[in-house]
Structures are given as structure tokens and as C-alpha cells.
C-alpha atoms as one frame of an Amber mdcrd trajectory, in Angstrom:
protein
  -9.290  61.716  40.295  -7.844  60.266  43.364  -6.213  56.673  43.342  -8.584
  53.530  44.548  -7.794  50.775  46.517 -10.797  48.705  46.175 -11.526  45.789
  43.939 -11.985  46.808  40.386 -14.734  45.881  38.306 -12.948  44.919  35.019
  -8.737  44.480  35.124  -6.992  42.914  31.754  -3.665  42.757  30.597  -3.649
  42.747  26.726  -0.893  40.994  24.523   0.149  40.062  21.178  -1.174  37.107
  19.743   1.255  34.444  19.652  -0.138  31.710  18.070   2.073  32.000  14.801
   5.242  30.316  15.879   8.671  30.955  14.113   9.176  27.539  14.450   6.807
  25.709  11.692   7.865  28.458   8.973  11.797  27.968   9.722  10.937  23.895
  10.003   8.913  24.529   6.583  12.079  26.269   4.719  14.523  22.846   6.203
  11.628  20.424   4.536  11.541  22.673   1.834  15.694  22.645   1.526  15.546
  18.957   1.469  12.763  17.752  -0.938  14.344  20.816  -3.453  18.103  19.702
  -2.821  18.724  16.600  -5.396  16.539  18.795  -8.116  18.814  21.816  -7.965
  21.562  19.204  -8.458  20.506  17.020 -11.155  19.082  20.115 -12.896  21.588
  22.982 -12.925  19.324  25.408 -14.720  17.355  25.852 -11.786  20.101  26.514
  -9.342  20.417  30.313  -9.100  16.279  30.589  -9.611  15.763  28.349  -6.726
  18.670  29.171  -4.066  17.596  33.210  -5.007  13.874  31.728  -3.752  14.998
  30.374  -0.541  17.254  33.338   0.263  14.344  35.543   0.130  12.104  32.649
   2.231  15.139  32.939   4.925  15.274  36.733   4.759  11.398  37.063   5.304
  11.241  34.341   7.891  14.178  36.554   9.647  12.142  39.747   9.068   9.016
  38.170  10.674  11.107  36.659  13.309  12.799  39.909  14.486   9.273  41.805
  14.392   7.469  39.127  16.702  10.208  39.105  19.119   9.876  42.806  19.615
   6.111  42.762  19.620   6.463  39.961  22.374   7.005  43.298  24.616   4.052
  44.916  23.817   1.041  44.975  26.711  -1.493  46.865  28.176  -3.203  46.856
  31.397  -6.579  48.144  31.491  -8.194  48.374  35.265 -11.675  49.763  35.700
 -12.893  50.565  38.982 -16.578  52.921  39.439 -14.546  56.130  39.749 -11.687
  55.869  37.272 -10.181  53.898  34.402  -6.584  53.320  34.189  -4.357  52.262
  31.056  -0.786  51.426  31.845   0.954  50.886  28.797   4.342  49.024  27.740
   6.183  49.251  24.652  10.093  48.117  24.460  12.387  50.924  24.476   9.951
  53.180  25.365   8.927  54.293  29.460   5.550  52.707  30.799   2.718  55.501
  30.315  -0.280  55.633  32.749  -3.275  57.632  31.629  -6.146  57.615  33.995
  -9.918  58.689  32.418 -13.310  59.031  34.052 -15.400  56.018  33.259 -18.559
  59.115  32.850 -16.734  60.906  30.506 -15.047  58.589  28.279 -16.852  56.577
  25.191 -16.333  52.988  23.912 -16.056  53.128  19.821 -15.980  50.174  17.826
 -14.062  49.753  14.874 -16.020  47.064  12.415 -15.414  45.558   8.988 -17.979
  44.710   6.588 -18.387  41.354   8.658 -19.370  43.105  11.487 -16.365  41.583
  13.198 -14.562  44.239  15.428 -11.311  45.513  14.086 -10.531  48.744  16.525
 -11.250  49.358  19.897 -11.161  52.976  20.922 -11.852  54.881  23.989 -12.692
  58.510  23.519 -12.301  61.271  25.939 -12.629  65.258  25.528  -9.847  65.828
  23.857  -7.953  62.502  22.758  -8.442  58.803  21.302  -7.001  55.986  23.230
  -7.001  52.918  20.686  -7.016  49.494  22.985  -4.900  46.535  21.867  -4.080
  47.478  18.669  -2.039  44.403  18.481  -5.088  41.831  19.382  -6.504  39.605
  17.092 -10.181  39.817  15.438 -11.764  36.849  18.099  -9.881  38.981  21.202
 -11.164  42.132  20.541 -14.261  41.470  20.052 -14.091  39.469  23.238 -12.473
  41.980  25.237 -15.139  44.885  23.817 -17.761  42.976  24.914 -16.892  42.333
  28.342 -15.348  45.828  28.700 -18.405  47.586  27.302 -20.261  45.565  29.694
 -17.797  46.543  33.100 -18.103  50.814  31.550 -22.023  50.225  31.587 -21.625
  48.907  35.645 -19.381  51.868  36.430 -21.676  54.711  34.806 -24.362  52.864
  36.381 -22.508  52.808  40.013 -22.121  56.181  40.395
């Protein structure tokens, strides 16, 4: 396969969802600290029960926090032109990886649940499985299957 330098048909660059924010849980545990505070006091029974509670609520918000910040890292670039589909992707600590495919030999499989909403997106070629945004959400993938099954159809179709 030879490089292109014409428009593609279909270019994305896939991401973690980031619509759970750190903030609300951490702002949750202060509210939380506050309403429980004069209870732990006036009751001293429920001291060590309830500060053994909101150490682990601190230690899993931490946990979560530490995970999304890596997975903030995290993309792929999928470009689709009529001759050749490319997939850079990025993962921290680890070097960029380019793997190139021929839109004619390659398949689109779907991953669904008993829903029928899409849950893997896959792209097979001869000899290896290429799963796309693995870190999407349910609504994104099946977006981005849709429109990318659409863009493979043009491509088989333009050659």
C-alpha cells in the first residue's frame, strides 16, 4: 500500500469519555464530611464505623481519579481513504503504533448486547483483530460504527 495524499473519506480521532468529572464525587465526600461531622461527635459509637467509611470513599475517589487521568491519554485516529485505512494509536507510556489495512480486505464486526446496543467495534483482517475505541461509550460507538460502516461501504464501492 502506498501512502495517499488526497482527501479521505472518513478521518476520527477517538477518546475517552469524559463526562464523569472527579469533581462532583470529591465535592460529594466534603458535603458528605459536613452533614456526618456533628453525628460522629455527639455519638461516639459511630466514630471508627463512619471515619473507616469515608477513608475508603477517599481511597476509591483517589483510585478512580488516578485511572481517568491516565485514560485522558488514550486516542485513536482512524483515517479512511478508497485505497487504505490507517489506525494511529496512542497510549501513555507506550510509542504511537500505525497499522495500515486494505479497506477490501478488512471486515467491520459488531459487538452487541442483548439490547442490541453496540458494545465492541472490531475490524478484522487475515490474520489479526483490531478492536476500535475500546474506551468509547455505548451512544459513541454505535455512532461511530454507523458512520464508519457507512465510509468502508464507499471505499469497497470506489475501487
Amino acid at each position: 500500500m502506498q501512502v495517499t495524499t488526497t482527501t479521505p473519506l472518513f478521518a476520527a480521532t477517538l477518546r475517552p469519555d469524559r463526562s464523569l468529572r472527579m469533581a462532583g464525587g470529591w465535592l460529594a465526600l466534603v458535603l458528605a464530611t459536613i452533614v456526618a461531622a456533628p453525628f460522629l461527635l455527639a455519638l461516639p459509637e459511630f466514630v471508627v464505623p463512619g471515619l473507616s467509611a469515608f477513608a475508603i470513599g477517599t481511597a476509591c475517589l483517589a483510585a478512580m481519579s488516578v485511572r481517568q487521568a491516565r485514560q485522558r491519554h488514550v486516542s485513536q485516529q482512524v483515517t479512511l481513504w478508497a485505497d487504505q485505512i490507517e489506525i494511529t494509536t496512542t497510549r501513555p507510556g507506550v510509542e504511537k503504533t500505525l497499522e495500515r489495512f486494505d479497506p477490501a480486505e478488512v471486515r467491520l464486526r459488531l459487538e452487541r448486547d442483548g439490547f442490541e446496543r453496540t458494545t465492541g467495534i472490531y475490524l478484522r483482517a487475515a490474520d489479526r483483530e483490531i478492536v476500535l475505541g475500546p474506551f468509547l461509550s455505548t451512544a459513541d460507538k454505535s455512532s461511530f460504527a454507523k458512520a464508519f460502516g457507512a465510509a468502508l461501504r464507499k471505499a469497497r464501492r470506489a475501487r
